[in-house]
VOTORPA-873727 format. One line per field, with one value per residue: chain; x, y, z negated of N, C-alpha, C in turn. Coordinates in Angstrom, 2 decimals. Each point is the difference from the previous one (the first is absolute). Example, Ala and Ser with C-alpha at 12.3 -4.5 7.8 and 13.67 -1.06 7.14 Angstrom:
BEGIN
kette: c(A|A)
n_east: c(13.19|-0.35)
n_north: c(-5.69|1.05)
n_up: c(-7.80|0.72)
ca_east: c(-0.89|0.82)
ca_north: c(1.19|1.19)
ca_up: c(0.00|-0.06)
c_east: c(0.90|-0.77)
c_north: c(1.20|1.09)
c_up: c(0.00|-0.73)
END
This chain:
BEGIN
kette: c(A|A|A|A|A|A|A|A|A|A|A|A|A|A|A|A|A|A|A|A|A|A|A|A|A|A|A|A|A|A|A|A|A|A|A|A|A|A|A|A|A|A|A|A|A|A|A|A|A|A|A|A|A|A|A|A|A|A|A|A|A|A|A|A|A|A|A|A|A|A|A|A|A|A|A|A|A|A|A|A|A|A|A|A|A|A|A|A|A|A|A|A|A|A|A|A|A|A|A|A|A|A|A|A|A|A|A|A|A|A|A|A|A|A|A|A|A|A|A|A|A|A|A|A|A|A|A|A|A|A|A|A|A|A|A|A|A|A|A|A|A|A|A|A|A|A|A|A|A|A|A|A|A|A|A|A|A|A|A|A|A|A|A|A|A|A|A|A|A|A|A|A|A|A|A|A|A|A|A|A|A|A|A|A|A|A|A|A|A|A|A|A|A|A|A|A|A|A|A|A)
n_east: c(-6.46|0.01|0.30|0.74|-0.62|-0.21|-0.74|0.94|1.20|-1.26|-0.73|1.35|0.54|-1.43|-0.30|1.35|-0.39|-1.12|1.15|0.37|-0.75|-0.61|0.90|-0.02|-0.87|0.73|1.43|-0.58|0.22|-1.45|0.20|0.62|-0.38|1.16|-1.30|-0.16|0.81|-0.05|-0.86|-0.38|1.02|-0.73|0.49|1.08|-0.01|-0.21|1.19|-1.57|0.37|-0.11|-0.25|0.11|-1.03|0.85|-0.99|0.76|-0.56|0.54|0.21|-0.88|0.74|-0.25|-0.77|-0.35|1.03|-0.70|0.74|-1.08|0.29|-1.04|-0.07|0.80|0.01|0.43|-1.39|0.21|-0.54|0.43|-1.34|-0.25|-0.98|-0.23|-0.69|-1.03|0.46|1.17|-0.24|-1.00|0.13|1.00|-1.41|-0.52|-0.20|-1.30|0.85|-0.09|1.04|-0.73|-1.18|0.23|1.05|-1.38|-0.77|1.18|-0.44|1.18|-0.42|0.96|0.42|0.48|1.43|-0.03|1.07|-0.64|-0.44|-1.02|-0.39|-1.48|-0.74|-0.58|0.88|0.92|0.17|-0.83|-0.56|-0.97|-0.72|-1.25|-0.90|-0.53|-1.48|0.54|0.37|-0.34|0.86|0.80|1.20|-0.13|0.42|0.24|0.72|-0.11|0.50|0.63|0.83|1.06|0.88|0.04|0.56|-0.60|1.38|-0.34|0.14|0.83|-1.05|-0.33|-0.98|-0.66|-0.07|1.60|-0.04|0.35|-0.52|-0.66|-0.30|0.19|0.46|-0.37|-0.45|-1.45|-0.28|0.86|1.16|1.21|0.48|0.98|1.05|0.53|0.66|-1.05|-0.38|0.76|-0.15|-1.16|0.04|1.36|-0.84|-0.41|1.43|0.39|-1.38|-0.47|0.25|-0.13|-1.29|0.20|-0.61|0.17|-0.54|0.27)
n_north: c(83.54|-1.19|-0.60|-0.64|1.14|0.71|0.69|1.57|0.04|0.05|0.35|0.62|-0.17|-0.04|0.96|0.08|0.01|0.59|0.61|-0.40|0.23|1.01|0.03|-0.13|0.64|0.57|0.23|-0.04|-1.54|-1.23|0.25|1.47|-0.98|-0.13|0.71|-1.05|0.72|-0.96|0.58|0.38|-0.31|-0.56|-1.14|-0.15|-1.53|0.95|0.66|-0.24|-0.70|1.27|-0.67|0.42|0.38|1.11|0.04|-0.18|0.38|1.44|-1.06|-0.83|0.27|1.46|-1.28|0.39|-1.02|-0.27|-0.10|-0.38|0.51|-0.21|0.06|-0.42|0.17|-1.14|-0.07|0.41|-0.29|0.11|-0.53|-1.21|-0.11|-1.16|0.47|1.25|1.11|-0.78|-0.76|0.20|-1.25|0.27|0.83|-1.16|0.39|0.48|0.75|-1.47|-0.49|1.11|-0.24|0.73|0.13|-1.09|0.81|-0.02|-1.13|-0.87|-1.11|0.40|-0.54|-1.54|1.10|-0.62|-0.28|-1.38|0.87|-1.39|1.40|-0.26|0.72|-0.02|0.35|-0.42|1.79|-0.09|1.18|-1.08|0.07|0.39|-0.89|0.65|0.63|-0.04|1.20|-0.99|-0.43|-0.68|0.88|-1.49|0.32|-0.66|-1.03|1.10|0.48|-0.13|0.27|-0.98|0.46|-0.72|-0.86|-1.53|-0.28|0.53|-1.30|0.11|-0.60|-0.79|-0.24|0.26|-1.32|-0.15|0.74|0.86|0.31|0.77|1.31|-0.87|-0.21|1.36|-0.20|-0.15|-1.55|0.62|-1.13|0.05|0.94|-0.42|1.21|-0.67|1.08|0.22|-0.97|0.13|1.18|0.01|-1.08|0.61|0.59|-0.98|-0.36|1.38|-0.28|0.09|-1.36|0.44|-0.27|1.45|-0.12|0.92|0.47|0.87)
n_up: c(-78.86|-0.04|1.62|-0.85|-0.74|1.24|0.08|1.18|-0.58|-0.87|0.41|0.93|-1.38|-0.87|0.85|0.09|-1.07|0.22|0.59|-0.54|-0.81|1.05|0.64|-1.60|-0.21|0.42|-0.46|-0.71|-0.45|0.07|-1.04|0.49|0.76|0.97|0.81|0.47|0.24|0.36|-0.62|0.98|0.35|0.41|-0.53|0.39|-0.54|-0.76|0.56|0.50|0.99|0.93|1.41|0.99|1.33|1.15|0.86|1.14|-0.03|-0.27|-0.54|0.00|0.98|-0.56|-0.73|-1.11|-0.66|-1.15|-0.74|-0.75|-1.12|-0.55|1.36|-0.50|1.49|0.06|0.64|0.92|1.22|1.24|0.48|0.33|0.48|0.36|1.20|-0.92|0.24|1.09|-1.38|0.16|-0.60|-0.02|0.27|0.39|-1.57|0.75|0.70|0.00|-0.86|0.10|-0.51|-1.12|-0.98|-0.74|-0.25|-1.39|-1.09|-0.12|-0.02|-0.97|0.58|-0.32|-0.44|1.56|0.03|-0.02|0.27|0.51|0.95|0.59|-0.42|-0.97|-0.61|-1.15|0.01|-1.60|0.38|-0.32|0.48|-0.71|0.67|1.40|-0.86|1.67|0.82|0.94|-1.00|1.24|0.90|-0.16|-0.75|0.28|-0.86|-1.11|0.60|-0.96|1.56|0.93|1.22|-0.57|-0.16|-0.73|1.04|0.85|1.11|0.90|0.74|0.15|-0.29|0.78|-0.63|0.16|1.19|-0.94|0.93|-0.77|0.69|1.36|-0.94|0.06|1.66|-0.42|-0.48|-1.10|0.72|-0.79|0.96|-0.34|0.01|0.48|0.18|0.46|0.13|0.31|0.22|0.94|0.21|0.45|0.03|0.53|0.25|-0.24|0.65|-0.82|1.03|1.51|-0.69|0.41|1.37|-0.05|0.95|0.62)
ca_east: c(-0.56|1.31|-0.98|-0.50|-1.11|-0.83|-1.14|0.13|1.30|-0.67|-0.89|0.64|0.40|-1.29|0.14|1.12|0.11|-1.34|0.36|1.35|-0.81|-0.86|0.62|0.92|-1.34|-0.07|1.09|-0.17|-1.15|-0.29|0.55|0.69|1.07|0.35|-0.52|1.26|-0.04|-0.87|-0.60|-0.68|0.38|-0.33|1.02|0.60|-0.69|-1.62|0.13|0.07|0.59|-0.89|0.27|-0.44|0.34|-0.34|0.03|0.45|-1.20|1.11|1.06|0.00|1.74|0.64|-0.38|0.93|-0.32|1.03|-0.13|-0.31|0.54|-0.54|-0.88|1.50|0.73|1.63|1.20|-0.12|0.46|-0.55|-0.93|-1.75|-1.04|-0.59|0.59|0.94|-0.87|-0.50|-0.71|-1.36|-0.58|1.51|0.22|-0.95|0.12|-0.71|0.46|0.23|1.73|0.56|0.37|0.75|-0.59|-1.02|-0.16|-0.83|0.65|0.19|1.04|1.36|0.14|1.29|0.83|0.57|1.11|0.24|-1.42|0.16|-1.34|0.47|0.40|1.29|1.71|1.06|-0.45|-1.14|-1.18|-1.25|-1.45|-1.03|-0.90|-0.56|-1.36|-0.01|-0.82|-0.86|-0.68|-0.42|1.17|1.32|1.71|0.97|1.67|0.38|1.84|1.16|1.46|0.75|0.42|1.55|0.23|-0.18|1.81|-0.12|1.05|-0.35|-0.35|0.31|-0.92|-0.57|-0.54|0.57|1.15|-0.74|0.27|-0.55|-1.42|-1.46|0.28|-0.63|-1.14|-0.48|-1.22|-0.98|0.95|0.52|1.36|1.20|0.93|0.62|1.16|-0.89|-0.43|1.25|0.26|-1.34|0.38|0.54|-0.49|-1.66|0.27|0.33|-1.25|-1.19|-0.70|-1.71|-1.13|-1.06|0.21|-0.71|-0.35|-0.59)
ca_north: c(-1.32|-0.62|0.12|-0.80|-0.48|0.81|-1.01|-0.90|-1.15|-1.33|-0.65|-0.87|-1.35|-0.81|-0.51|-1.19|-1.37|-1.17|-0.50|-0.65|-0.96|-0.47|-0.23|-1.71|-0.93|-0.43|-1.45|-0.99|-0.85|0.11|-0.74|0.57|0.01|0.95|-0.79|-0.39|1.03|-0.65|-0.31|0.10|-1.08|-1.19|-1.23|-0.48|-1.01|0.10|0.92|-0.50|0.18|-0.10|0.89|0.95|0.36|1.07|0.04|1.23|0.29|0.35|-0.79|-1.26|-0.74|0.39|0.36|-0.34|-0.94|0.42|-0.86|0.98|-0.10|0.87|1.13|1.06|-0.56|-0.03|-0.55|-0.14|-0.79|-0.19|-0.69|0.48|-0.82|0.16|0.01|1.26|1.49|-0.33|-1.00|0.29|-0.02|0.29|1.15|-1.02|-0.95|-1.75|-1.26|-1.15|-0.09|0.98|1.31|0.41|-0.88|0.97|0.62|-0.96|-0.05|-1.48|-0.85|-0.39|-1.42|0.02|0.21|-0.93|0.15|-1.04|-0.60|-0.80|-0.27|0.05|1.76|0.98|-1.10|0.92|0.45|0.14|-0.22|-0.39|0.66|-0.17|0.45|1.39|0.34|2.02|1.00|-0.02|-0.97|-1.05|-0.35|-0.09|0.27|-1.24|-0.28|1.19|0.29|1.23|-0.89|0.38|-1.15|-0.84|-1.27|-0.26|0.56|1.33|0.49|0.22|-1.14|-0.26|-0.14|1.53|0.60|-0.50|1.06|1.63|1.41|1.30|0.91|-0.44|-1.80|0.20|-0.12|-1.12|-0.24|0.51|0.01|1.19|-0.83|0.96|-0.42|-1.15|0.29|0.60|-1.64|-1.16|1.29|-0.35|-0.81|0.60|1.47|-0.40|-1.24|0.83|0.73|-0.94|0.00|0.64|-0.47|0.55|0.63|0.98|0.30|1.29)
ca_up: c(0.29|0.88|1.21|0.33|-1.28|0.56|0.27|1.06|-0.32|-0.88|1.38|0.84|-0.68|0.23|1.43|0.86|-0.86|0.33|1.85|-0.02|-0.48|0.76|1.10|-0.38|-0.10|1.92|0.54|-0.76|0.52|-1.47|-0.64|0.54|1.14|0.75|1.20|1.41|1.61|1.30|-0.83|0.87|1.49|-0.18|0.61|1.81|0.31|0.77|1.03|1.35|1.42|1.49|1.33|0.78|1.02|0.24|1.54|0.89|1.15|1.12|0.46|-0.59|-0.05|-0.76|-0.73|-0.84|-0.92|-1.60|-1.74|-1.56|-1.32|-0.79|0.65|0.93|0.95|-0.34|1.48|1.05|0.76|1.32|0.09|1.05|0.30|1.59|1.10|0.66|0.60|1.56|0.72|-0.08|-1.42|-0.57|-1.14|-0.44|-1.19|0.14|1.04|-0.74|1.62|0.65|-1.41|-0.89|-1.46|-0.35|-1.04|-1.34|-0.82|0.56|-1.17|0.56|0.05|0.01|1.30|0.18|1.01|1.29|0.63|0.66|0.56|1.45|0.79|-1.06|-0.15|-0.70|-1.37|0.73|-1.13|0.56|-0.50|-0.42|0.88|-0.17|1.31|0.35|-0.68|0.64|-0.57|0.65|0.52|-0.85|0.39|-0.46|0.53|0.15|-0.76|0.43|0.07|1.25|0.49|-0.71|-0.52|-0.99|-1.42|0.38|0.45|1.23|0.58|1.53|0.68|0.13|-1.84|-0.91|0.18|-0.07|0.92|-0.41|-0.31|0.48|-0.64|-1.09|-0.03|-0.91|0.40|-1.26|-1.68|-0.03|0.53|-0.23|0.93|-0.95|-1.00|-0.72|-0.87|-1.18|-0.79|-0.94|-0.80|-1.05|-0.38|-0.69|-0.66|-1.17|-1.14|0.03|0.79|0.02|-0.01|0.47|0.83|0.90|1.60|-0.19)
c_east: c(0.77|-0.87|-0.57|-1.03|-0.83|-1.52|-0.33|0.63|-0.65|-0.67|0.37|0.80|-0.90|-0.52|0.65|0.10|-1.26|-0.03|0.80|-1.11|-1.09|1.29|0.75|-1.81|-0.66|0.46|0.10|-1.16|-0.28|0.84|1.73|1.10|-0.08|-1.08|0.52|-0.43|-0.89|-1.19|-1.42|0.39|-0.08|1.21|0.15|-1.28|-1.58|-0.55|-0.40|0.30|-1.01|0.02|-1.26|0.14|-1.05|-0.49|-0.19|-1.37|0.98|0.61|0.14|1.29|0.77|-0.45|0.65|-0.49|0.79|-0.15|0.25|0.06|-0.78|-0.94|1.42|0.43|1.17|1.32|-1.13|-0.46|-0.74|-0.76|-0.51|-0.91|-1.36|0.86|0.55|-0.78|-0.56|-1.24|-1.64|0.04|0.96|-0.27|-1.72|-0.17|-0.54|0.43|1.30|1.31|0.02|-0.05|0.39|-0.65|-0.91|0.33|-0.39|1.44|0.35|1.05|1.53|0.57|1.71|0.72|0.99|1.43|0.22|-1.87|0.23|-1.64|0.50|0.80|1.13|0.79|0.09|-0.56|-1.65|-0.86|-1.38|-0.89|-1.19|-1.04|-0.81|-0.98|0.11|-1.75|-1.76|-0.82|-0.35|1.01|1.35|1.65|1.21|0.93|0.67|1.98|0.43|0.70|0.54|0.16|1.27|0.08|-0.20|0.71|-0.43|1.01|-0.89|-0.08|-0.07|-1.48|-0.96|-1.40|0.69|1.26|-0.48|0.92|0.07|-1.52|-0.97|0.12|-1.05|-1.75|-0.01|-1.58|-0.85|0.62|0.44|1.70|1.27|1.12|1.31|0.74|-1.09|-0.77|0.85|0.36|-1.23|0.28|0.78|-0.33|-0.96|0.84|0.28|-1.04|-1.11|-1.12|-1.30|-0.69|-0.97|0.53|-1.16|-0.15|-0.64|-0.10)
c_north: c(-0.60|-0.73|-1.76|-0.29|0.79|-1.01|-0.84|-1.35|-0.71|-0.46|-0.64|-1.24|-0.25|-0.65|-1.10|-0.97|-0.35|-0.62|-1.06|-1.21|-1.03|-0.78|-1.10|-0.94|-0.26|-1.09|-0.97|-0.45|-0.14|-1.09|0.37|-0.56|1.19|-0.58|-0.34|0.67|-0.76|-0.93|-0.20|-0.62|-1.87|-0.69|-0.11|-1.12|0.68|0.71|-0.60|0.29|-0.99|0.16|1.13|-0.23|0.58|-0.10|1.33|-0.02|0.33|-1.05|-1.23|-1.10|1.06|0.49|-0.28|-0.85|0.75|-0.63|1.45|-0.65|0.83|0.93|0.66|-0.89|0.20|-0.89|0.19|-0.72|0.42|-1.02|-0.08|-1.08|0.17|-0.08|1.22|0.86|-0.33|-1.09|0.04|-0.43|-0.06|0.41|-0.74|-0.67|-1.49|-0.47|-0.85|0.33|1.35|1.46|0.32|-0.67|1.34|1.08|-0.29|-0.23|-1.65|-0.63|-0.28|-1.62|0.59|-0.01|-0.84|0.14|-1.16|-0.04|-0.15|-0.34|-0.30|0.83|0.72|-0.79|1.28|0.45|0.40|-0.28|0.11|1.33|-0.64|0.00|1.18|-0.45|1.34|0.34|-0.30|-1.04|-0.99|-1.30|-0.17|0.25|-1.02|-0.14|0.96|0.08|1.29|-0.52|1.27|-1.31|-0.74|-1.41|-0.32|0.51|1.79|1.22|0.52|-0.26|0.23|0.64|1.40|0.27|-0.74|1.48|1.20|0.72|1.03|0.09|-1.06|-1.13|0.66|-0.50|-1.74|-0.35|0.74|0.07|1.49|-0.42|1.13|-0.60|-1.09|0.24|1.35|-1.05|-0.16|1.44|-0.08|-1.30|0.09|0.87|-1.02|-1.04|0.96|-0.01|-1.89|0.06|1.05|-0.95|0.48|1.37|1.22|0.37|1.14|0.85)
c_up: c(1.15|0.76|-0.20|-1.12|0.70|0.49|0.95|0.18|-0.64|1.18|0.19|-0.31|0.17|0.99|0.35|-1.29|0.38|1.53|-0.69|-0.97|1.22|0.65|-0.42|-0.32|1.81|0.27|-1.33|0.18|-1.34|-1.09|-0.46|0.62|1.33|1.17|0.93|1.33|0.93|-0.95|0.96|0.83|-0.37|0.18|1.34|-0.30|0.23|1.04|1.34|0.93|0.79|0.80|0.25|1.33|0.59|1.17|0.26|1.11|1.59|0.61|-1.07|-0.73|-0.73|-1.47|-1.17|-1.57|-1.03|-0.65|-0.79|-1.16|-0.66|0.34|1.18|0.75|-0.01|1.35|1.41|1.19|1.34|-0.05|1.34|-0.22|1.09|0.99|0.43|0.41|1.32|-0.08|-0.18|-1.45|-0.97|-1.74|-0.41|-0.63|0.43|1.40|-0.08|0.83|0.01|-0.73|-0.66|-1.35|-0.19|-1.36|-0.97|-0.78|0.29|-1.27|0.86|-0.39|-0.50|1.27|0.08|0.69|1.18|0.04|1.03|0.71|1.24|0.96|-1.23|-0.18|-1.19|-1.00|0.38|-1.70|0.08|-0.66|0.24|1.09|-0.28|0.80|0.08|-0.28|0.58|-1.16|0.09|0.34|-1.17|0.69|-0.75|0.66|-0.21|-1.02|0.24|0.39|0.84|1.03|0.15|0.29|-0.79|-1.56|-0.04|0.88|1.77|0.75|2.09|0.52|-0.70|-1.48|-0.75|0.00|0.00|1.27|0.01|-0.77|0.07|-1.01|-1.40|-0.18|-0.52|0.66|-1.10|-1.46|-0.34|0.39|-0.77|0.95|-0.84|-0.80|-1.32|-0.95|-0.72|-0.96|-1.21|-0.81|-1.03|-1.28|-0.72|-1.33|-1.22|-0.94|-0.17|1.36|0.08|0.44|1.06|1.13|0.50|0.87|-0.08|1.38)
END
């Protein structure tokens, strides 16, 4: 008897022709076409993008902003808001000028490159009023920016010219450093605007 009419040797054809049956009714879809590999991954167009930001309790001015894609943060950024660790209400959702953006969820406005407020100049994207946490005390006038010139350049006077560390504190907005804005901007002009910001 020759090894391959052995019973064992029948099995084992049997065997690997019904693997080879399951494993083309896997990757075939119905109708027998081949299923397409990212058959589970939705379209780039419906893929939302959102910010995020992070406060740093430790240290208020080093906190950090992201844009996400899907649930995946996909860029970065140094942040602050408030006044800061030194100042009594720095880390005070409800004190007005001087706390930090509250905790919550805020509508993203369109991002602008010549805003033109009083106080902000340049790049700058509005947000949504917030009632902090007391339930009482509204939070307005609220942006993401830096301090620039209208063009976004570097200015003479002490909130039109970034210095450093201390340029991170805010009456409440969220501030980036200038050459960190125009990166975000960048990054935001690749995907379908975010609508919607987090605070956490």
């Amino acid at each position: 008897m020759s090894v391959s009419s052995s019973p064992r040797a029948r099995l084992l054809s049997i065997g690997l022709g019904a693997l080879a049956l399951v494993t083309t009714a896997v990757a075939t879809a119905p109708g027998g076409r081949a299923a397409p590999a990212d058959q589970a991954r939705p379209p780039a167009s419906e893929v939302v993008t959102t910010l995020k930001f992070v406060r740093n309790s430790a240290d208020p001015q080093d906190s950090r902003l992201y844009v996400v894609r899907g649930g995946t943060p996909v860029a970065e950024f140094r942040a602050g808001s408030g006044l800061g660790k030194k100042h009594p209400n720095g880390r005070e959702e409800c004190a007005r000028g001087e706390g930090w953006l509250p905790r919550g969820t805020y509508k993203v406005g369109t991002a602008q490159t010549r805003y033109n407020g009083s106080l902000v100049k340049g790049y700058a994207i509005p947000l949504s009023d917030k009632k902090s946490s007391d339930n009482r005390t509204w939070r307005t006038q609220l942006l993401i920016h830096s301090e620039m010139t209208r063009d976004g350049g570097r200015g003479s006077t002490e909130n039109r010219r970034w210095d450093g560390v201390d340029d991170y504190k805010s009456a409440g907005c969220i501030k980036l450093e200038p050459n960190d804005i125009k990166k975000l901007f960048r990054n935001l002009s690749r995907f379908p605007a975010p609508t919607r910001l987090t605070v956490v």
